[in-house]
C-alpha positions as CSV (number, residue, x, y, z in Angstrom):
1,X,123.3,-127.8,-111.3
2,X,120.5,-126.5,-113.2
3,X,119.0,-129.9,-113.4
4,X,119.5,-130.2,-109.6
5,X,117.5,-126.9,-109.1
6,X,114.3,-128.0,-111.7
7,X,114.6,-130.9,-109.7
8,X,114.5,-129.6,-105.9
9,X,111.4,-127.4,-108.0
10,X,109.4,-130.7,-109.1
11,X,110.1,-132.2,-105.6
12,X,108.6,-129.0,-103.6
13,X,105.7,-128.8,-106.0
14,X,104.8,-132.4,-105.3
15,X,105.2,-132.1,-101.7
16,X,102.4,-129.2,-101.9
17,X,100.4,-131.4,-104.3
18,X,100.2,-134.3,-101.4
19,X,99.9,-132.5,-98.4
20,X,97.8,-129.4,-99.7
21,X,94.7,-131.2,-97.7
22,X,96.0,-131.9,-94.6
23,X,95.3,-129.9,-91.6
24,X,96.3,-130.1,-88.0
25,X,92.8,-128.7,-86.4
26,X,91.4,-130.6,-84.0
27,X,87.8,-132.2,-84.8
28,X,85.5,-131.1,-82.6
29,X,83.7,-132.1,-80.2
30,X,80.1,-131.5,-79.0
31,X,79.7,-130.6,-74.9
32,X,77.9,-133.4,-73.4
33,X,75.3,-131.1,-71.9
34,X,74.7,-130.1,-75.6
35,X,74.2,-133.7,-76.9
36,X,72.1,-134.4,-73.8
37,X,69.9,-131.0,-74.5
38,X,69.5,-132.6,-78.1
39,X,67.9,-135.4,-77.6
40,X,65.5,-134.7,-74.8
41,X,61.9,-134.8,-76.7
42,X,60.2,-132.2,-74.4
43,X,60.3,-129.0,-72.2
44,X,58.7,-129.6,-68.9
45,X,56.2,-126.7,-68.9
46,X,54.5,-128.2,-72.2
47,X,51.0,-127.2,-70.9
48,X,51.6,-124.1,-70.6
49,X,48.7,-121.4,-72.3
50,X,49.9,-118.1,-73.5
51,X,48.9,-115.1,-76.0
52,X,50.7,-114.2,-78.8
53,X,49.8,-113.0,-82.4
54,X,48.9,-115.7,-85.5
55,X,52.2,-114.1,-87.0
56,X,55.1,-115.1,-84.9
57,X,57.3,-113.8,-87.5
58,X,56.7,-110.2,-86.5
59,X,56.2,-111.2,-82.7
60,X,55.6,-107.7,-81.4
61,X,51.8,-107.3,-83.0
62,X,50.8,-109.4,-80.3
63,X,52.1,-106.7,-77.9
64,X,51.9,-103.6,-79.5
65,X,49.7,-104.3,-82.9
66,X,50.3,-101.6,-85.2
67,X,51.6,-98.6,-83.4
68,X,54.7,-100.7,-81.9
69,X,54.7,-102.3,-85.4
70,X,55.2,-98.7,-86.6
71,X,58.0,-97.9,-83.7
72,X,59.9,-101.5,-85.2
73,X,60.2,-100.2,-88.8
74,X,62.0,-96.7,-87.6
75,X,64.2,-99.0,-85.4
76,X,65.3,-100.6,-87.8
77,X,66.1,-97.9,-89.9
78,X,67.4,-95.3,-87.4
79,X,68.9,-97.5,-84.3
80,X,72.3,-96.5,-83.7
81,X,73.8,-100.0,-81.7
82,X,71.7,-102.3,-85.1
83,X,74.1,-99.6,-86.9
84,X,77.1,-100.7,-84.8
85,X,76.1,-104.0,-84.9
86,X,76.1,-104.1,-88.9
87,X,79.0,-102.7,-88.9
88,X,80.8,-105.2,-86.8
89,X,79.7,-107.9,-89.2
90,X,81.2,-106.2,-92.1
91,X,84.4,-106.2,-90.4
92,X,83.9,-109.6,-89.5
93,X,83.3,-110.4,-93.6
94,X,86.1,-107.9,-94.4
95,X,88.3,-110.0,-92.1
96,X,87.2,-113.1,-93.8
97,X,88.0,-111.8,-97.5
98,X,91.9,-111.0,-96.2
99,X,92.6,-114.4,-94.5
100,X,91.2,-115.7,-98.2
101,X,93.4,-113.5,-99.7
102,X,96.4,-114.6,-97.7
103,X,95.6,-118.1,-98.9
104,X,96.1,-117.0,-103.0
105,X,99.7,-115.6,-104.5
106,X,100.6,-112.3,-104.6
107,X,101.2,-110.7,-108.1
108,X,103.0,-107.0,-108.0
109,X,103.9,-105.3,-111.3
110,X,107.5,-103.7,-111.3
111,X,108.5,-100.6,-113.7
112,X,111.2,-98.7,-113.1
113,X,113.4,-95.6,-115.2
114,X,116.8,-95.0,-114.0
115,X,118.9,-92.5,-115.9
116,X,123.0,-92.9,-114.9
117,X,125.9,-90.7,-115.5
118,X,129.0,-92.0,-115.9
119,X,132.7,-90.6,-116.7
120,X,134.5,-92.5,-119.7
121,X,138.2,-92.9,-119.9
122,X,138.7,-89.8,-121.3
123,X,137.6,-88.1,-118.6
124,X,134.5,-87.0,-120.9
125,X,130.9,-87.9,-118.8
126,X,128.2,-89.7,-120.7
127,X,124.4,-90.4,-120.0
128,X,122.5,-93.6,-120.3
129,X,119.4,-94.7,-119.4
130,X,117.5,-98.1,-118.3
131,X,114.0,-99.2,-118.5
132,X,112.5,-102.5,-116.6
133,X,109.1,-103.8,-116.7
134,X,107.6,-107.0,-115.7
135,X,106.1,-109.2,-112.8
136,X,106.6,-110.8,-109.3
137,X,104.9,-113.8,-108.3
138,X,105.3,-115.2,-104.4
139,X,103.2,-118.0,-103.1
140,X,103.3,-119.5,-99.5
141,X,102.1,-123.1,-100.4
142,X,100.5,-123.7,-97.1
143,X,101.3,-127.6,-96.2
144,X,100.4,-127.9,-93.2
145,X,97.5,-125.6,-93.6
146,X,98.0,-123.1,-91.1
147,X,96.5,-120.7,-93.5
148,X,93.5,-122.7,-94.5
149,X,93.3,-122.9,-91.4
150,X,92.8,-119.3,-90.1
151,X,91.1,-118.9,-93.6
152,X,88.0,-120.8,-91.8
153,X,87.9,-119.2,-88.4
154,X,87.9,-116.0,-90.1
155,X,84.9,-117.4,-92.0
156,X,83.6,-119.0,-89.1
157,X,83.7,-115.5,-87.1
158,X,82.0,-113.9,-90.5
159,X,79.3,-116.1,-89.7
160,X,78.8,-115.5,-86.1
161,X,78.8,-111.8,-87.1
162,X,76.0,-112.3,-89.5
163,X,74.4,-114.2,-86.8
164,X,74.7,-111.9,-84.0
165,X,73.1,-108.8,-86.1
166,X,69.9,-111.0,-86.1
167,X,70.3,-111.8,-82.2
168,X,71.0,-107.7,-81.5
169,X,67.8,-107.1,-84.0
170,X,65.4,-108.6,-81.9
171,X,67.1,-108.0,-78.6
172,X,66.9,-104.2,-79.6
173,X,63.3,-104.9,-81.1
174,X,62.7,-106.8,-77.1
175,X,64.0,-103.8,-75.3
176,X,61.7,-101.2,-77.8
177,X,58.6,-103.4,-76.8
178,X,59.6,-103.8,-73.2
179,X,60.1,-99.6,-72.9
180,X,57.0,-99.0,-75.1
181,X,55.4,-101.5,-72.8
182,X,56.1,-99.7,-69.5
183,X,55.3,-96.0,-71.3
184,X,51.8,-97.6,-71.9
185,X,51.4,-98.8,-68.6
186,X,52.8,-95.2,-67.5
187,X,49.7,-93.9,-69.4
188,X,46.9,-95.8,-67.9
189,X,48.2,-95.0,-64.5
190,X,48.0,-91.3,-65.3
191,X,44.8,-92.0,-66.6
192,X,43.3,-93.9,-63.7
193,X,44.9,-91.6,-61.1
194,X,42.6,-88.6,-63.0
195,X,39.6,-91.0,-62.7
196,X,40.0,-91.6,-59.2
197,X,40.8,-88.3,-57.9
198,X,37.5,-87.1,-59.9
199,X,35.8,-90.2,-57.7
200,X,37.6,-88.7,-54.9
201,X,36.3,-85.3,-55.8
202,X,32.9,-86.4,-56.8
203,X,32.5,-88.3,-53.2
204,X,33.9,-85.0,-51.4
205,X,31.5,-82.8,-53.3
206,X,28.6,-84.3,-52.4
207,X,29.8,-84.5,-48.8
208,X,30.3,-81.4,-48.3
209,X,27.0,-80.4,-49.9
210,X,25.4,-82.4,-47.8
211,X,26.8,-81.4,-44.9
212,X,26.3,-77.2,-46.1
213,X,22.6,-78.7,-46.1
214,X,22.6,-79.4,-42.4
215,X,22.7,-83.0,-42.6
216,X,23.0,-84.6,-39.1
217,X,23.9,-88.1,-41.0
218,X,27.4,-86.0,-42.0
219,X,29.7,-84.2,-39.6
220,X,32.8,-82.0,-40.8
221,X,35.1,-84.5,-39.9
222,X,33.7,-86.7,-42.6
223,X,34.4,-84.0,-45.1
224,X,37.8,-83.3,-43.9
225,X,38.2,-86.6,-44.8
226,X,36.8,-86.8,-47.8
227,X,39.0,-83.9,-48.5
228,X,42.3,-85.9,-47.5
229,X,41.3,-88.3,-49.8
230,X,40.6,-86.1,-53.0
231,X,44.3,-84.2,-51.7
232,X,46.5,-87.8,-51.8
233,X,44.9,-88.6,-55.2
234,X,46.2,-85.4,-56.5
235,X,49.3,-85.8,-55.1
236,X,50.4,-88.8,-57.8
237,X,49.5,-87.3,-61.1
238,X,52.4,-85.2,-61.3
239,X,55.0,-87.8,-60.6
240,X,53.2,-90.7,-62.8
241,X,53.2,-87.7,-65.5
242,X,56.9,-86.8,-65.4
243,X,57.6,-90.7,-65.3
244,X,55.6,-91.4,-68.4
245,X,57.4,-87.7,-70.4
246,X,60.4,-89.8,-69.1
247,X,59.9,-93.2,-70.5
248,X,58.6,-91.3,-74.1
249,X,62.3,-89.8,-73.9
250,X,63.7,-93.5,-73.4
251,X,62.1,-94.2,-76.7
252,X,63.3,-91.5,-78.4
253,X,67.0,-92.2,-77.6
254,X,66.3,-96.1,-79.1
255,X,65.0,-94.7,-81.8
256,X,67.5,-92.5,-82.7
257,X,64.7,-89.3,-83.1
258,X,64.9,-85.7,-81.4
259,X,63.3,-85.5,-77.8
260,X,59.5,-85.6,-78.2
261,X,58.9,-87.6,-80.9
262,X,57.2,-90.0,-79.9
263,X,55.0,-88.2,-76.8
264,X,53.7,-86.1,-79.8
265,X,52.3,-89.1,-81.6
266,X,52.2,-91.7,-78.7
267,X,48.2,-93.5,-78.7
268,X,49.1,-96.7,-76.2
269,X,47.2,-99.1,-76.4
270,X,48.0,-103.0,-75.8
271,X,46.9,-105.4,-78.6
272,X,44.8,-107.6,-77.3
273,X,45.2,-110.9,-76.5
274,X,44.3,-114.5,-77.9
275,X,44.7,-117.6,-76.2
276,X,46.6,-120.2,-78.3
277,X,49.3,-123.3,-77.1
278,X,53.0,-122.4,-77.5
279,X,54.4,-123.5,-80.8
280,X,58.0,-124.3,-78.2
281,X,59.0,-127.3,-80.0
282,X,61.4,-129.3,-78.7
283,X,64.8,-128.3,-77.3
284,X,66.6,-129.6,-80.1
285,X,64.4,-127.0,-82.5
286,X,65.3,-124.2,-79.7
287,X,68.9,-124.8,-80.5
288,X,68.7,-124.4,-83.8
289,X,66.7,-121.2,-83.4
290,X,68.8,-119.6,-81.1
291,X,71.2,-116.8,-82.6
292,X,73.2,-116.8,-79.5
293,X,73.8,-120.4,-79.2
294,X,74.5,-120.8,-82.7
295,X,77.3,-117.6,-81.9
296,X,78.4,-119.8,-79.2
297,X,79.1,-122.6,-81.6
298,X,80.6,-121.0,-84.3
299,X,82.7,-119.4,-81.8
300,X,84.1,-122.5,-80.9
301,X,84.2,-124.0,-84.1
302,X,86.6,-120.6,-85.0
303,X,88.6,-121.3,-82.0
304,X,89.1,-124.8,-83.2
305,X,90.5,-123.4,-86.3
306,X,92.6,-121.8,-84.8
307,X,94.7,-124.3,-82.9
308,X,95.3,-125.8,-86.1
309,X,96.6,-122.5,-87.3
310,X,98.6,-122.4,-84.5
311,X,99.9,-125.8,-84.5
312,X,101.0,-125.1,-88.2
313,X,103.5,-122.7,-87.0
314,X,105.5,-125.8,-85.2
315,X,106.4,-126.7,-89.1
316,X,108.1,-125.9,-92.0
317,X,107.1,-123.7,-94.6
318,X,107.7,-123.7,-98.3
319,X,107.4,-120.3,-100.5
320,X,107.7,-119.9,-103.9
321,X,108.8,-117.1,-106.1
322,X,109.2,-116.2,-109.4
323,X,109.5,-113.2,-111.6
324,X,109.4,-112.8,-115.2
325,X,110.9,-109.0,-116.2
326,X,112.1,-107.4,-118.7
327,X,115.0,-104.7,-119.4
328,X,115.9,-102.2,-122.3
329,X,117.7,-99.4,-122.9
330,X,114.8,-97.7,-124.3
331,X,111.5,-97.7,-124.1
332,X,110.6,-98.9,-127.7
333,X,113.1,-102.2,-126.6
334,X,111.4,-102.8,-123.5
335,X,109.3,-106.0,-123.7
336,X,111.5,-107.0,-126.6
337,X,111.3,-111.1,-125.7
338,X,115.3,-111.4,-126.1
339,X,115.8,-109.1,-123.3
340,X,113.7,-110.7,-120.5
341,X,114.7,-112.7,-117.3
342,X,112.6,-115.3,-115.8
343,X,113.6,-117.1,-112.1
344,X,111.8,-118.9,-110.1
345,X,112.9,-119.9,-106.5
346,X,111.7,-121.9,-103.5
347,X,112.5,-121.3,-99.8
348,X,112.4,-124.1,-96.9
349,X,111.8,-122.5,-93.6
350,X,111.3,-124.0,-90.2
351,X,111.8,-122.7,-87.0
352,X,114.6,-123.5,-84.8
353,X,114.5,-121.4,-81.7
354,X,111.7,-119.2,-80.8
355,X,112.2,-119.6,-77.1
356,X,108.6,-122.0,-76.3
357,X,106.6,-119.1,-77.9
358,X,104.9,-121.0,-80.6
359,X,104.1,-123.7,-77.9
360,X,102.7,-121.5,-75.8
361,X,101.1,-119.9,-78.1
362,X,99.3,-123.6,-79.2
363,X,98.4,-124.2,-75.5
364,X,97.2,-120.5,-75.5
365,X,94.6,-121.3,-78.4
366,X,93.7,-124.9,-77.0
367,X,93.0,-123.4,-73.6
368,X,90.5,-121.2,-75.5
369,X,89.0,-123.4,-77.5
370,X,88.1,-125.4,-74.1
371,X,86.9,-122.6,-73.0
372,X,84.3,-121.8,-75.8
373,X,83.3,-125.3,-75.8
374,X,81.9,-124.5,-72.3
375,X,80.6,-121.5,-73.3
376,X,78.5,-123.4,-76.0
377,X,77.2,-125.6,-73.0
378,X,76.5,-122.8,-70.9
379,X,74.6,-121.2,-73.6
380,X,72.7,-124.1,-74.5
381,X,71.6,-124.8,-71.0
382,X,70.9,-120.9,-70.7
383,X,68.3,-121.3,-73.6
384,X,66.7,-124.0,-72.1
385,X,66.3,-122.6,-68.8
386,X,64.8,-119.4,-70.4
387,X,62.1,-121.1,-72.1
388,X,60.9,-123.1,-69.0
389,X,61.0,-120.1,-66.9
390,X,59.2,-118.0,-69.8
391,X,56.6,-120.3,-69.9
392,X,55.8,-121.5,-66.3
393,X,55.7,-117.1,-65.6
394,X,53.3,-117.2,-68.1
395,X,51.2,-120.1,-66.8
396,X,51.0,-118.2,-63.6
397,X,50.2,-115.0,-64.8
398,X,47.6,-116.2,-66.5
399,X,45.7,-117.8,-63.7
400,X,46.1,-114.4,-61.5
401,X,44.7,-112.6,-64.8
402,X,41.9,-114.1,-64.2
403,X,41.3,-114.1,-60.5
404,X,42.3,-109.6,-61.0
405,X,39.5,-109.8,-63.3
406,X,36.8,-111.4,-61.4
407,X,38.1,-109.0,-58.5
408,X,38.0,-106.0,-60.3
409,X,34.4,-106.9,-61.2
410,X,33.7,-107.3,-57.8
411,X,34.7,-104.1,-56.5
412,X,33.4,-102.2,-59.2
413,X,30.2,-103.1,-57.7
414,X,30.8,-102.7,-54.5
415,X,31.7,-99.0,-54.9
416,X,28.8,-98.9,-57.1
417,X,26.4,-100.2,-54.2
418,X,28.3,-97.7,-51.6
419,X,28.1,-94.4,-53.5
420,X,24.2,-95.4,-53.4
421,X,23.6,-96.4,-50.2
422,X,25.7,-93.2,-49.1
423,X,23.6,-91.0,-51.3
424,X,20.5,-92.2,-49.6
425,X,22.4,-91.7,-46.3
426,X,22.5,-95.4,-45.3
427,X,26.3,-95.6,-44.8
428,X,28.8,-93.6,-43.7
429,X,31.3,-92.0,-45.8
430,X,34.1,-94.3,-44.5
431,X,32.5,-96.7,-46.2
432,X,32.6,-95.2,-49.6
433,X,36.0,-93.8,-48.9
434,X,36.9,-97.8,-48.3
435,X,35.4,-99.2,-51.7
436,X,36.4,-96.4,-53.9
437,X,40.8,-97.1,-52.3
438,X,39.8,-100.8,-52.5
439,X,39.3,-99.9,-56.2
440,X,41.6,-98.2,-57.2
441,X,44.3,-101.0,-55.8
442,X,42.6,-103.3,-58.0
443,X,42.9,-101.3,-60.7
444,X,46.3,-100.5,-60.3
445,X,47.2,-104.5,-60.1
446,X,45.5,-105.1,-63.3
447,X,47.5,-102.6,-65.0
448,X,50.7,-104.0,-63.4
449,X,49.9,-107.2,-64.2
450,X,48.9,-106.6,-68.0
451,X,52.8,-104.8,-68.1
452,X,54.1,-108.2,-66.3
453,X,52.4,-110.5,-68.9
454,X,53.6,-108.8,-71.7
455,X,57.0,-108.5,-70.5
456,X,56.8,-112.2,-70.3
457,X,55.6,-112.7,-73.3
458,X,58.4,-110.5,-74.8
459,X,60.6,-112.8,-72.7
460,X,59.0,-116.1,-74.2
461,X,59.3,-114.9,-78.0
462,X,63.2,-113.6,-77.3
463,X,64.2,-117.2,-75.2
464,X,62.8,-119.4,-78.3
465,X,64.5,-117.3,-80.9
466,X,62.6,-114.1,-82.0
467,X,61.6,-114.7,-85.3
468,X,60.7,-118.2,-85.1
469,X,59.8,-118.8,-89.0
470,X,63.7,-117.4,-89.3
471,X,66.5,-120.4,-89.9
472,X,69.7,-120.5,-88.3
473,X,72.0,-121.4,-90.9
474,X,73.6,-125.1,-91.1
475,X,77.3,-125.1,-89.8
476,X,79.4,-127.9,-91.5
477,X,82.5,-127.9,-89.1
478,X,86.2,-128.8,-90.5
479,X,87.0,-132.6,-90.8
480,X,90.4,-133.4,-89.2
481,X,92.4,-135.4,-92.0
């Protein structure tokens, strides 16, 4: 019989020896939109002129230079969701290190003191004591690789984790440029709504000077509305003020500082710009750049992983156990080699009834896994689609840059040209009035625009990748065997 067992024991240990590479996962399968996006050699907007910085490893200098360099180091230090979000990829790596764990055998160290009281046959009681020591070994030896197989979606998901801390980095580093983008926009408004209510004031001073004079070429009704004039421009300050205290505020909360921060020490000034083609690449490189399309993948990839897992369930399962203890009626005796007791013992498990759970719970997984595979071609397509609207905004913008500034120029001096011809009373004051709103509405859609532009370029350097001199790294998915 003993023979029989060391037998049944070399039989098991072989089976695990043959089949300790096999694995039921499914090989996987790239989206056809995927393979399509791949090898397409060019994005359609590949004319396309923007700005941006030499360094596109720290994107933001070309939108912020130093100061919102400045802003990027504390946000990276003090932000509370990057916090979070290193946080989750520790659990993620945490939950990697158990399923490896699971994988290994288990060791567990036994002592144990008993003291017992027994009555003789005498009647007389008596007192003896027991001492064990020694260890237990279990192993689930894994055939058909369910545990391998969860081993690599939790490492799969470990990776994605890593991954997505990068993509929340410079979405969090986006967002910081886009608020500190609109605060310095905020700031030139309040400044040109102070510059044109002292226009305002300026025009309606020397109105009403010259109509205290007795001049016949102005009546009171052109300083009452000169008057209305200097009154509207007032009436904006206030609001564009407590709009710009709020968007400082905005940045304080990202930042993770106390209220006022950053209005205390706030300059706000755009870098400025330098015209240069868009190192875009090809589609296949945005892919490979992407954090959240390389998420996407892995994603699937893990959910791959874990049909196999799941499909491992269907089968058997061999464990094996042994112990190796030893026991003494006294300390000193105790790991005395006569006195210990070795087993070991293997257990064949399969499942008989489990009412269609584990099938369901196979179709539950492969149901997923389809559906992350279309997530990965949505993503994809996503990427794509952001980089050709990125650049064809840009392209746009650009050209209505240009016409704002040969506008701007223009009305510049055409208020100049007013205010003299008013001074030497050759005009009326509607006139003035009309150049000096004309203006300011110019001035106010250059400022817009320079927000819009830099937005887009935020938009442009986020859709190829952030930090494109960063790698995404290589995923080698499972091989089906």
């Amino acid at each position: 019989m003993r023979n029989f067992r060391d037998y049944g024991m070399v039989i098991g240990l072989a089976i695990c020896a043959i089949t300790g590479g096999c694995t039921l996962t499914p090989a996987p399968e790239t989206p056809p939109l995927v393979s399509d996006i791949r090898t397409s050699g060019r994005f359609l907007q590949t004319q396309s002129k923007i700005t941006a910085p030499a360094d596109t490893g720290a994107w933001w200098l070309g939108v912020g230079g130093k100061e919102l360099d400045a802003l990027v180091d504390i946000l990276r230090r003090n932000s509370l969701a990057l916090r979070e979000a290193r946080l989750q990829a520790d659990q993620a790596k945490a939950a990697a290190r158990i399923a490896h764990g699971q994988r290994l055998p288990s060791v567990a160290a036994v002592t144990e003191a008993s003291t017992n009281r027994r009555q003789g046959p005498n009647g007389k009681f008596s007192w003896s004591e027991a001492y064990t020591a020694g260890l237990l070994v279990d192993f689930n030896t894994d055939i058909f690789g369910g545990l391998r197989a969860a081993e690599r979606s939790a490492r799969l998901s470990a990776l994605a984790g890593e991954i997505s801390l990068r993509a929340a980095e410079q979405r969090e580093i986006a967002l910081l440029s886009r608020n500190w983008v609109s605060a310095v926009s905020l700031q030139r408004r309040a400044d040109l709504a102070r510059r044109t209510a002292e226009s305002f004031r300026s025009t309606y001073d020397l109105t009403r000077q010259r109509y205290e004079a007795g001049s016949t070429a102005v009546s009171a009704s052109d300083v009452q509305i000169a008057r209305q004039n200097l009154e509207s421009a007032l009436v904006d300050i206030p609001q564009i003020d407590t709009d710009l205290t709020q968007q400082w505020l905005v940045l304080d909360e990202q930042l993770a500082r106390m209220p006022g921060e950053t209005g205390r020490s706030f300059a706000g000034a755009l870098a400025p710009a330098v015209r240069f083609d868009a190192p875009v690449g090809s589609p296949a490189a945005l892919l490979a750049n992407r954090p959240d399309v390389a998420v996407a993948e892995l994603r699937y990839l893990a959910a791959l992983e874990d049909v196999g897992a799941a499909r491992a369930s269907l089968y058997p399962g061999l464990s094996l156990a042994a112990s190796l203890t030893f026991q003494a009626d006294t300390p000193g005796e105790l790991f005395d080699w006569d006195r210990h007791i070795a087993s070991l013992a293997s257990s064949l498990t399969a499942p008989v009834f489990q009412g269609g759970r584990l099938k369901a719970q196979v179709r539950l997984k492969e149901a997923r896994a389809a559906e992350l595979a279309s997530a990965f071609a949505r993503a994809a397509l996503a990427a794509v689609v952001d980089v050709e609207i990125a650049l064809a905004e840009l392209a746009g913008l650009h050209q209505q840059k240009q016409l704002l500034d040969a506008a701007l120029e223009t009305a510049r001096l055409s208020n100049e040209i007013a205010k003299g011809r008013y001074g030497q009373g050759l005009i009326s004051i509607l006139a003035v009035l009309e150049t000096q709103r004309s203006l300011n509405a110019v001035e106010q859609n250059v400022i817009l625009t320079d927000q819009v532009i830099a937005n887009a370029r935020i938009d442009l350097y986020l859709s190829l990748g952030g930090d494109w001199t960063g790698s995404i790294p290589a995923v080698e998915p499972a091989q089906k065997s």
